[in-house]
C-alpha positions in Angstrom: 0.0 0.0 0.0 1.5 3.1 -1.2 -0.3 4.9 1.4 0.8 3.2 4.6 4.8 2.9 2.4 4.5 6.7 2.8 3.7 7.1 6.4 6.5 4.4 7.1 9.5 6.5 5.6 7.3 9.7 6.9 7.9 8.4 10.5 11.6 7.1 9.8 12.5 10.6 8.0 11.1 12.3 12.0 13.9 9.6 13.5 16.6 10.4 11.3 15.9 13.0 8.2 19.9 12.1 7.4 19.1 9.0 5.7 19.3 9.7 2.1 18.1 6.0 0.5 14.7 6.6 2.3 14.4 10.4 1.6 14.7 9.4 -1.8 12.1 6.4 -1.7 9.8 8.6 0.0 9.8 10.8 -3.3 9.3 7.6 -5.1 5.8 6.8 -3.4 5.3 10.5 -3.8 5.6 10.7 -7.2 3.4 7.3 -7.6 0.6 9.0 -5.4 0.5 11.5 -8.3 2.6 14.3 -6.5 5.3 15.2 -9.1 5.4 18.8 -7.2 6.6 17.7 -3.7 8.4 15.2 -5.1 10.6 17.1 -6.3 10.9 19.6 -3.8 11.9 16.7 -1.5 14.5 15.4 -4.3 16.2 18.8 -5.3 16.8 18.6 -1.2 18.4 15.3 -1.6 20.6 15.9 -4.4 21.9 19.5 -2.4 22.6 17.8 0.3 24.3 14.3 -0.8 25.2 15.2 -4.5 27.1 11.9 -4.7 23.9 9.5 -4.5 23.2 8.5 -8.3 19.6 6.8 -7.5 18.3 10.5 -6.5 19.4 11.6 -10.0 17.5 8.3 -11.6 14.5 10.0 -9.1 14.6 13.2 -10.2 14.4 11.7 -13.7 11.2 9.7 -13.4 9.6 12.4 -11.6 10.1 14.9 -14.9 8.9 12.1 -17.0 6.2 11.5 -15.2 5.5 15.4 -15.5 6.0 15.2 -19.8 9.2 16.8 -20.0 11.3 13.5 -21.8 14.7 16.0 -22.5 15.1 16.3 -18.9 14.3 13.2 -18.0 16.8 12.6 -20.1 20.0 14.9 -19.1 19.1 13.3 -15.4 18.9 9.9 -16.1 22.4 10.3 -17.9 24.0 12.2 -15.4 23.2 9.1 -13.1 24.9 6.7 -15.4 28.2 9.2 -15.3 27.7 8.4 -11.4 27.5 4.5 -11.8 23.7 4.1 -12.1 23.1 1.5 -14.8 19.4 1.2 -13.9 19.1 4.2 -16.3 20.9 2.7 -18.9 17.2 1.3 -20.0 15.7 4.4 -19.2 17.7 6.6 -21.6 17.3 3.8 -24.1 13.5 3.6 -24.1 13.5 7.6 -24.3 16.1 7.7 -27.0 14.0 5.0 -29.4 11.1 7.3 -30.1 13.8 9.7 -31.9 13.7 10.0 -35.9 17.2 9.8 -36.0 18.7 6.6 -36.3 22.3 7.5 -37.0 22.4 8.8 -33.0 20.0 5.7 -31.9 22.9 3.6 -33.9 25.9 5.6 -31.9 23.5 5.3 -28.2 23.9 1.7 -29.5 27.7 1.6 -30.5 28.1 3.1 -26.5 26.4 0.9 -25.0 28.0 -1.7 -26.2 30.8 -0.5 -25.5 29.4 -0.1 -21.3 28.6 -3.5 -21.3 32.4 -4.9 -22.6 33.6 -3.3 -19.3 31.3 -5.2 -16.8 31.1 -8.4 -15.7 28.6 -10.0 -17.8 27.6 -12.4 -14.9 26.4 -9.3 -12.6 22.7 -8.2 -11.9 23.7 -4.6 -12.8 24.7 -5.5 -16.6 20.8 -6.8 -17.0 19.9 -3.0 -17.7 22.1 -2.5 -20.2 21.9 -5.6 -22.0 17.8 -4.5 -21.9 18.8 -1.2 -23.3 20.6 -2.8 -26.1 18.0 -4.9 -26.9 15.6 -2.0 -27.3 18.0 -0.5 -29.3 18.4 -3.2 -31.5 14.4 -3.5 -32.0 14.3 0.1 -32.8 16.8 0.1 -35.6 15.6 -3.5 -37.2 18.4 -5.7 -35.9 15.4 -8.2 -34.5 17.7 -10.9 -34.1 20.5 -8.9 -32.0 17.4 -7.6 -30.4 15.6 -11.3 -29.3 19.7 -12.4 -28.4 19.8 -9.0 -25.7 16.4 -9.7 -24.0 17.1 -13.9 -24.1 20.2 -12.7 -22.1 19.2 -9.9 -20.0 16.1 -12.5 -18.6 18.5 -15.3 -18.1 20.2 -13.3 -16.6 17.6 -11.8 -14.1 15.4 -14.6 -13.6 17.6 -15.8 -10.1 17.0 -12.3 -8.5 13.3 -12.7 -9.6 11.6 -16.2 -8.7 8.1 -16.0 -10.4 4.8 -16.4 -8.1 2.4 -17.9 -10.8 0.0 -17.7 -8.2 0.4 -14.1 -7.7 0.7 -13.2 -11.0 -2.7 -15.1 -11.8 -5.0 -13.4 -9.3 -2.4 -9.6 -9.8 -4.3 -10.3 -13.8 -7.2 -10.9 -12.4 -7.7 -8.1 -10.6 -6.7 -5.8 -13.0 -8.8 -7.2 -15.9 -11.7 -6.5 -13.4 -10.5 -2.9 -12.6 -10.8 -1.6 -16.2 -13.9 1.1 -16.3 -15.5 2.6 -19.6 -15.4 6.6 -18.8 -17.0 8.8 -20.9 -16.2 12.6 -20.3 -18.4 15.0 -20.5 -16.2 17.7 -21.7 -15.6 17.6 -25.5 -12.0 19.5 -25.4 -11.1 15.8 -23.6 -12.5 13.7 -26.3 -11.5 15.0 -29.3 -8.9 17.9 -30.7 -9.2 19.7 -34.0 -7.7 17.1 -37.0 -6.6 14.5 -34.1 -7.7 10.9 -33.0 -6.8 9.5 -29.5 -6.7 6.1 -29.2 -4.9 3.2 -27.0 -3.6 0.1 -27.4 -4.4 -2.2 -24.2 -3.5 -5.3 -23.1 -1.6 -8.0 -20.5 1.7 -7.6 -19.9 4.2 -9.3 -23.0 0.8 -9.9 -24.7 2.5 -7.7 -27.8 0.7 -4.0 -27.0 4.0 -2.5 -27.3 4.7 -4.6 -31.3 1.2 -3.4 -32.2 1.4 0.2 -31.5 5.5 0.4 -33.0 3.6 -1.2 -36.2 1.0 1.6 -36.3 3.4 4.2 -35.9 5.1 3.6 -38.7 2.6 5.1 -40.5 3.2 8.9 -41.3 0.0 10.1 -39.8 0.6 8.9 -36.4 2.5 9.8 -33.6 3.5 7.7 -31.0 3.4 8.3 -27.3 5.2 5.2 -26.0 4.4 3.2 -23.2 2.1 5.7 -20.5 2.3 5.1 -17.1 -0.3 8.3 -16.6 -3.1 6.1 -16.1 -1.6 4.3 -13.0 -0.8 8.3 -11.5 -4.7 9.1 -12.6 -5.2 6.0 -10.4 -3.1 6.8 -7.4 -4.3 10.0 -7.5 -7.8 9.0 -7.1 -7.6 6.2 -4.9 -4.2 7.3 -3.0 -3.2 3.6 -0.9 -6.0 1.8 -2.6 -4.7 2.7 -6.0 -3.9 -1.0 -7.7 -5.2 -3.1 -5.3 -8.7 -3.3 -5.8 -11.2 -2.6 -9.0 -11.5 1.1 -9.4 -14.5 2.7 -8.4 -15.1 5.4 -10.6 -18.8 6.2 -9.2 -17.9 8.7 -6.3 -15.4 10.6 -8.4 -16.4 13.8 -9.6 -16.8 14.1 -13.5 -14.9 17.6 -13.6 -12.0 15.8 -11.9 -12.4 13.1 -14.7 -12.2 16.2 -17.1 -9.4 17.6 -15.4 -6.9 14.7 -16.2 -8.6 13.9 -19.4 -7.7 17.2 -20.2 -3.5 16.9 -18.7 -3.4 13.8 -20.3 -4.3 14.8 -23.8 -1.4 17.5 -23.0 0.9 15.1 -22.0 0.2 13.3 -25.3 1.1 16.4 -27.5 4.2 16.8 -25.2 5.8 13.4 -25.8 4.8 12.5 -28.6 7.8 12.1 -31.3 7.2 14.5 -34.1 6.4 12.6 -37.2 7.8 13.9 -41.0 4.7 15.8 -42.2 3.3 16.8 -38.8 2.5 20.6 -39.4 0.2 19.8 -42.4 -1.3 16.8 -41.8 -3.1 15.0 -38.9 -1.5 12.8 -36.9 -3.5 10.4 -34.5 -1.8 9.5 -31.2 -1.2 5.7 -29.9 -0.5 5.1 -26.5 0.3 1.5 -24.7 -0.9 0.5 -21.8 -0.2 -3.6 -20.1 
């Protein structure tokens, strides 16, 4: 429960506000509650105060790409790698495949590469880089690279992550009986000028993510990646109960539905990677969600 996570490092912070690993873990839960603003007013205190600690960078990161703002996202989750965090490694990769450009995808590539020959390939923190590579790999066409990376990086992860069928049975069930039809009632939320919203849902590796890189490829589309925004609508909205039982939609007020119907169509415009003809004609916007 996110909820009772945050009163837990809340209490330990009161004990001993020196301890850096749960300041920053409290701006995790923070962010995930759907509070991007104190988040980071908690995580610029962090990074003044132990400017060595690379996971408050990685932090600091997520929270900016939770807020739409990819480029620093970015220029943070780099500077973190520069400090020894490989956890961004995958990160920066998944950011830098929605680029147009493949000749600096290809060199993001020839780096990483180049990361990896320096680390012993039999450690947990090579899995994000191999990870990156392979989505690297699957952006550029080198499928078979690609399928070799992610065979790897899972080998390679699976001892550090023992999988509860059990768990992951009734975690699916539960959140094929959370989705809700919403309809809101302002039209601004709906529908822009020249410009379709639609999503792409579906189970985790149930090939949401092949479906909408297939439909981008079309010139009239843009593509806004994998969103996490519903889950922060959810936390949001439901604070500690957020993702552990089927949403309840029926107490919510319909202008706050409006409201982040309304952020989340700005979001989209945001992030989404510019396609070739996109100031004359109009580009519909895919988003994933597992």
């Amino acid at each position: 429960m996110l909820g009772q996570a945050l009163a837990c490092y809340q209490r330990s912070l009161s004990v001993d506000n020196n301890n850096v690993e749960v300041l920053t873990l409290y701006c995790t839960v923070l962010r995930e509650l759907g509070l991007p603003d104190e988040a980071r007013r908690h995580i610029d205190v962090a990074i003044r105060r132990w400017p060595d600690y690379y996971p408050a960078y990685t932090e600091l990161a997520c929270i900016h790409m939770g807020m739409g703002d990819s480029d620093r996202a970015l220029a943070w989750f780099e500077k973190s790698t520069q400090m020894g965090g490989t956890d961004a490694y995958y990160e920066i990769a998944r950011i830098v495949r929605l680029q147009r450009d493949e000749s600096e995808i290809a060199q993001r590539l020839h780096s990483l590469e180049g990361v990896l020959a320096k680390m012993d390939a039999g450690q947990r923190d090579a899995v994000p880089v191999i990870f990156a590579l392979g989505e690297l790999c699957d952006r550029l066409g080198r499928y078979e690279e690609a399928f070799a990376f992610f065979q790897d990086g899972n080998a390679l992860e699976k001892p550090f992550r023992p999988l509860d069928r059990s768990a992951l049975h009734d975690d699916i069930l539960r959140r094929i009986a959370s989705i809700e039809s919403v309809n809101t009632s302002d039209p601004a939320c709906s529908k822009a000028a020249g410009e379709d919203l639609l999503f792409v849902v579906g189970m985790p590796r149930s090939g949401t993510t092949l479906i909408e890189q297939l439909l981008a490829g079309h010139p009239r589309v843009q593509s806004r990646g994998e969103s996490s925004y519903i889950q922060d609508i959810e936390r949001s909205l439901f604070g500690s109960n957020a993702g552990t039982t089927p949403m309840d939609l029926s107490n919510v007020q319909q202008s706050t539905l409006d409201q982040h119907a309304r952020q989340y169509r700005k979001l989209n415009r945001m992030q989404a990677a510019p396609g070739p003809s996109s100031s004359t004609r109009p580009h519909p916007i895919f988003a994933t969600w597992d």
